[in-house]
C-alpha positions in Angstrom: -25.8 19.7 -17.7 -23.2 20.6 -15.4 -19.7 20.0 -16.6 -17.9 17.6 -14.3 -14.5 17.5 -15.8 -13.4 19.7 -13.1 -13.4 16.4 -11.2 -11.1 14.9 -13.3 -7.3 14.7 -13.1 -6.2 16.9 -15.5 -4.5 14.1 -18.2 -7.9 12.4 -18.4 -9.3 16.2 -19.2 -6.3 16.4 -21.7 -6.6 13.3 -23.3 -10.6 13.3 -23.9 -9.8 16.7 -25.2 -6.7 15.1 -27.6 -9.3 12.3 -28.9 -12.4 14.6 -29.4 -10.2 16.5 -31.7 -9.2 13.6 -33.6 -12.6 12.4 -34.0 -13.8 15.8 -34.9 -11.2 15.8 -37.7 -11.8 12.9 -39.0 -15.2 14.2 -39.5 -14.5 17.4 -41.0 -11.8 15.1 -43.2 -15.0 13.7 -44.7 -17.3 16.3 -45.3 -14.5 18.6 -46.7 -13.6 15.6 -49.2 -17.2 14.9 -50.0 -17.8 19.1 -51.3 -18.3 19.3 -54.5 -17.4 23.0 -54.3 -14.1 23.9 -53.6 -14.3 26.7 -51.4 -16.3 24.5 -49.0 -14.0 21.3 -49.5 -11.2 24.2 -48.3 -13.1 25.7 -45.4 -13.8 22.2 -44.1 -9.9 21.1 -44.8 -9.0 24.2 -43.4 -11.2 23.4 -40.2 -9.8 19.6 -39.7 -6.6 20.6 -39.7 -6.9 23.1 -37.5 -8.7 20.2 -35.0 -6.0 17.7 -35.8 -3.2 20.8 -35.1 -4.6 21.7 -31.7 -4.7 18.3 -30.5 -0.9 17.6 -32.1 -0.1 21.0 -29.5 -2.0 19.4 -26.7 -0.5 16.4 -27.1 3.1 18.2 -27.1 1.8 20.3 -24.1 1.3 17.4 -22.2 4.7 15.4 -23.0 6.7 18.5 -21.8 4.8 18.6 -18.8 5.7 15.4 -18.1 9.2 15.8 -18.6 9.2 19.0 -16.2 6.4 20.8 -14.7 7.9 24.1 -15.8 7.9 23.0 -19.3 4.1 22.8 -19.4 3.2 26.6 -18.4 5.8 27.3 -21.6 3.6 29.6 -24.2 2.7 28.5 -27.3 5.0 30.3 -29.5 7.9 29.3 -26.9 7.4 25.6 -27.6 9.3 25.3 -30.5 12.6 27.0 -29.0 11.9 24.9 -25.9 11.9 21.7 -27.4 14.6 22.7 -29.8 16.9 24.3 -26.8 16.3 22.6 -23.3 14.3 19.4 -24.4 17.1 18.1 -26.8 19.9 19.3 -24.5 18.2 17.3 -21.4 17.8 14.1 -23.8 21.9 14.7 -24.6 22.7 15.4 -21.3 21.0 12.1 -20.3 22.6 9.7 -22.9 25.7 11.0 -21.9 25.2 9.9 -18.5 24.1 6.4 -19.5 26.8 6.2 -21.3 29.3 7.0 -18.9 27.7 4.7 -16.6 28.5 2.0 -19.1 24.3 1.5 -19.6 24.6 3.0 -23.4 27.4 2.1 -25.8 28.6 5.2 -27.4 27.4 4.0 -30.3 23.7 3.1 -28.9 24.0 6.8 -27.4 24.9 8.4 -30.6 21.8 6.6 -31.9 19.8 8.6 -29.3 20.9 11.4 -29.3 20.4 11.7 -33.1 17.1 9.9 -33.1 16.4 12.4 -30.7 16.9 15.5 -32.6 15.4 14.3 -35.7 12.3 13.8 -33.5 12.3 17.0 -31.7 13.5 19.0 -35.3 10.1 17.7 -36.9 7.6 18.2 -33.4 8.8 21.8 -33.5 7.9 22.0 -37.3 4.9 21.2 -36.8 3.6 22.8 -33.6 5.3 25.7 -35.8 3.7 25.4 -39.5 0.2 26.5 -40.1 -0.5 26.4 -43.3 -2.8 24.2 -44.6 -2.6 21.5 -47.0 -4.2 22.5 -50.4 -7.9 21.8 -51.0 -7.6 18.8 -53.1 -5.8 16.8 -50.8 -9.1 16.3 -48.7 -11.1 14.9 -51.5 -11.3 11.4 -52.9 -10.0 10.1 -55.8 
């Protein structure tokens, strides 16, 4: 069967993409917590977090795209310093100027601007961190 996402605007591609990855997790989430043997409940962990990590970075692709074009081509080891640099200095930049223009209070622009950068701190973390949770916390109790 010929693929026809070509066809498609490229978010739809995207987000198809984002959900199969979820729902591909959340199968793996289940098998992995259903193994009996440990090394198989780890390589089936190992292999949902990997699907749930890879649509968390297409996700994040997609949001800096939005935000500017340029942002989207940025390589994936660059995203963390880009959202940590230029993203949360264009999110400060813009509460400043709603603030001056008397549409933020300082205070609701402090708010922001920290909201902001707790946000972006934790995104980066994780499009950054790898490693995988421990086996056990994929089975059931």
């Amino acid at each position: 069967m010929k693929n026809s996402w070509s066809a498609w605007p490229n978010e739809i591609v995207v987000n198809r993409i984002e959900i199969g990855m979820k729902i591909v997790g959340d199968h793996l989430t289940g098998v992995a917590a259903n193994r009996a043997d440990v090394s198989e409940c780890d390589l089936f962990g190992r292999s949902a977090f990997n699907r749930y990590y890879y649509a968390a970075y297409l996700i994040t692709r997609d949001m800096l795209t939005q935000l500017d074009p340029a942002w989207g081509k940025t390589s994936h080891g660059g995203i963390p310093d880009l959202l940590e640099d230029s993203v949360i200095n264009k999110i400060r930049k813009e509460a400043r100027i709603q603030e001056k223009a008397g549409i933020l209070s300082k205070t609701g622009a402090s708010n922001i601007r920290t909201a902001a950068a707790s946000a972006v701190a934790q995104l980066a973390y994780d499009v950054t961190e790898r490693g995988c949770p421990h086996p056990q916390h994929f089975r059931q109790t």
